[in-house]
N, C-alpha and C positions, 0 to 999 in steps of 0.2 A: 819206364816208358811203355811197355810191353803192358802192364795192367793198366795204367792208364786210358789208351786206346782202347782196352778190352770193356772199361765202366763206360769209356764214352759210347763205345758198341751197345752194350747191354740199353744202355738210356734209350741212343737212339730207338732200338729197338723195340721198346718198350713203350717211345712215346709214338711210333709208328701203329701199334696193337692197339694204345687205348685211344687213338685217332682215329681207327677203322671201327673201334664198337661204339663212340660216339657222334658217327657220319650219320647226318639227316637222313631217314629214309627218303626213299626216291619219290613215293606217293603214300599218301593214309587211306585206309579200307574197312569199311564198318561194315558187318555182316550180322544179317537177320535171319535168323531161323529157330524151328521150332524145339523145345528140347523135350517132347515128349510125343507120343503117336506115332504109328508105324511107319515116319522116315525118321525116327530117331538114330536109326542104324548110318545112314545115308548120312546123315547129320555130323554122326562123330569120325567118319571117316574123310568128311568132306575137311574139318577140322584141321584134323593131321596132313593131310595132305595140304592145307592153305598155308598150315604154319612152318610146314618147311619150305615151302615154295616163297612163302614171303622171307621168310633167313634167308634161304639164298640168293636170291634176288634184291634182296635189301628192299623191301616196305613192309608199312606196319600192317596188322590190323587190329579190329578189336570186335570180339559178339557181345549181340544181346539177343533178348531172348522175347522182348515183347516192345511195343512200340510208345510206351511210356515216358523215354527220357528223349525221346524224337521231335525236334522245334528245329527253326532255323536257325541257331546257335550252333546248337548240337551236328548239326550235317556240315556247317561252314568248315568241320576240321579233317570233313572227308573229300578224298576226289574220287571215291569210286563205293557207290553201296550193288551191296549186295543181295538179294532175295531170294536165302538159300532155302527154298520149301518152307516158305509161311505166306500165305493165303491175302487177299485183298479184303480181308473184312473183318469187321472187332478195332479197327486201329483208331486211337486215339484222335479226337478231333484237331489237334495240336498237330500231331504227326502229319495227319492226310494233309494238311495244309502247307507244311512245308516239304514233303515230300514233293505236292503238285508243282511246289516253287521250283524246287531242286530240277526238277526235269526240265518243265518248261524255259527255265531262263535259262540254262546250262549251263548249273554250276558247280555237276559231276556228273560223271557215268552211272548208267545201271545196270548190272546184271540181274535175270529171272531165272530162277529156274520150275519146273515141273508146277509146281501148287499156286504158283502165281497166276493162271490161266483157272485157279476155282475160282471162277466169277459167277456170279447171281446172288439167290438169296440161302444164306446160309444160318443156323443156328441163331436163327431169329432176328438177323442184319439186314439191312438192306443192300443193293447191291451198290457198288461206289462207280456210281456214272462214268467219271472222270479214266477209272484205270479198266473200265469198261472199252470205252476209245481208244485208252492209249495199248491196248493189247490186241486192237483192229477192230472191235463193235464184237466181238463175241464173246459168246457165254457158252458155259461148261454144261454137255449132255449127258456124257455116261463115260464108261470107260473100263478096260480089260478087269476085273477084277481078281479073275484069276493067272494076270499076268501072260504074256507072251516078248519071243523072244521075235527081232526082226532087221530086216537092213535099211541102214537109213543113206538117202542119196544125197551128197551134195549138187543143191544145184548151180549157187554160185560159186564157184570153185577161184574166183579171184578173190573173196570178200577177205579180208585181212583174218580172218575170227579163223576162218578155215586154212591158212599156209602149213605145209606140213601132214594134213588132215588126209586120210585116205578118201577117195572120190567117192566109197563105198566102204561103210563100216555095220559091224553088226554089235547089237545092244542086245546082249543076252536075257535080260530079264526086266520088260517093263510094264507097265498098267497102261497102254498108250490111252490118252484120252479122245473121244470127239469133242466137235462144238455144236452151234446153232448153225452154225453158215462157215463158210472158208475168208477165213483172213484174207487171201490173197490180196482183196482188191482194194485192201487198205493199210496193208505191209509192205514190207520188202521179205519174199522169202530169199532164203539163203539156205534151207535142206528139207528134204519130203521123209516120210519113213512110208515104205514100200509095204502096203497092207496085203499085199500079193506074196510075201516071204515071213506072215505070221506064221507062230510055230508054238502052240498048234493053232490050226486057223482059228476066226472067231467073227461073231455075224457082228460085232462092235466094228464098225466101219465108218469115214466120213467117204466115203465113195470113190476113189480117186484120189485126187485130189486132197492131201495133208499132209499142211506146212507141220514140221514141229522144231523148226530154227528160224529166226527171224527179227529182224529191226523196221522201228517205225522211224524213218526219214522226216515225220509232220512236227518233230520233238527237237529240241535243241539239245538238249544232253544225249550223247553217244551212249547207245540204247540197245538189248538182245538181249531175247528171250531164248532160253533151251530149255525143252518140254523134259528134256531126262535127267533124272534125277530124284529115286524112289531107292534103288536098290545100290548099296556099297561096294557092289562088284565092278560097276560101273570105274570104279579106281582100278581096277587091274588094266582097263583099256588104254593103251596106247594115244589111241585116238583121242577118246574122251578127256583122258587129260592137257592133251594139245587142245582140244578145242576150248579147252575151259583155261588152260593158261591165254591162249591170245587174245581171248575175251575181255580178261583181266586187263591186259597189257595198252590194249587196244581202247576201252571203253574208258582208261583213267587216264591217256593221254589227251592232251588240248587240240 
């Protein structure tokens, strides 16, 4: 009687484990980035960190590496893309097309990070109108080259992206970018980084005034941008990876 019970134990047991590694994940996540150039570093860390955070959490995801196999098929099996530092230009006439779908009809989230904001003319491209607007009508001027460290304020301190997030965090090491003009008046900001606490200072300034977190409310698909995202240390922060988990959480919910 005594083994009997103990194989119906084991069974159970067993069909308890292969029930929990065959559970649906909770949402699918396709992430684009680049895998060569100096955020390659940024890239493989961002990696590791995505891929245990999705194990634990239970969702998939999956990278690629250029925008070749990108149609509206191919995004139908995602609810949340990602744009993990690769750029608005080079991408397949297929891709821009269904990417523009994707947003506009909201039929996933997106995250941006840092390189998404090189917008103009690039490496002999033209600029893409389209994500020209949807990143607030600006284009890329210049930016730290020699890197600086700084604090970034939140300003909406309700927005879901930010709970948990310190009010005030410092980014040790970034290339803050300027633009043409300030998003403001065609975003929603959600955090400034304080050009008053560069370190060491630098005459690379938007004046005031710069957003480097932010969602465009004019989009249907649940939408934010975060400008940081160059350097791998950026995974030591606390912050930074609350902010980028809720992003997640928050942009591939309905």
């Amino acid at each position: 009687m005594k083994k009997t019970l103990l194989l119906i134990f084991i069974y159970l047991f067993s069909l308890g484990a292969l029930t929990a590694q065959i559970k649906s994940p909770r949402f699918r996540v396709i992430a684009l980035y680049e895998n060569g150039g100096h955020h390659i570093e940024y890239s493989k860390a961002a990696r590791v960190w995505l891929d245990k955070l999705a194990a634990d959490s239970n969702f998939s995801i999956d990278y690629i590496q250029n925008t070749d196999s990108i149609d509206d098929k191919f995004l139908s099996k995602y609810q949340l893309f990602i744009q993990l530092d690769y750029p608005p230009y080079a991408w397949k006439d297929k891709a821009v097309t269904a990417f523009q779908n994707y947003i506009t009809e909201g039929k996933g989230g997106w995250i941006g990070f840092h390189h998404a904001t090189l917008i103009g003319e690039f490496d002999g491209f033209p600029m893409w109108e389209w994500f020209h607007q949807f990143m607030g009508d600006i284009r890329f001027k210049n930016y730290i080259a020699t890197f600086a460290k700084a604090t970034v304020d939140v300003e909406d301190k309700n927005n879901p992206v930010m709970k948990g997030v310190s009010p005030k965090f410092v980014v040790e090491k970034e290339e803050w970018y300027t633009y043409d003009k300030d998003p403001r008046p065609n975003v929603h900001v959600i955090a400034t980084v304080d050009e008053s606490t560069y370190e060491p200072n630098s005459a690379i300034k938007m004046g005031g005034d710069h957003p480097v977190i932010w969602t465009n409310p004019n989009y249907k698909a649940k939408n934010v941008y975060i400008f940081m995202g160059h350097s791998p240390i950026l995974f030591e922060s606390k912050d930074y990876k609350r902010l980028f988990t809720n992003a997640i959480f928050w942009a591939a919910s309905k």
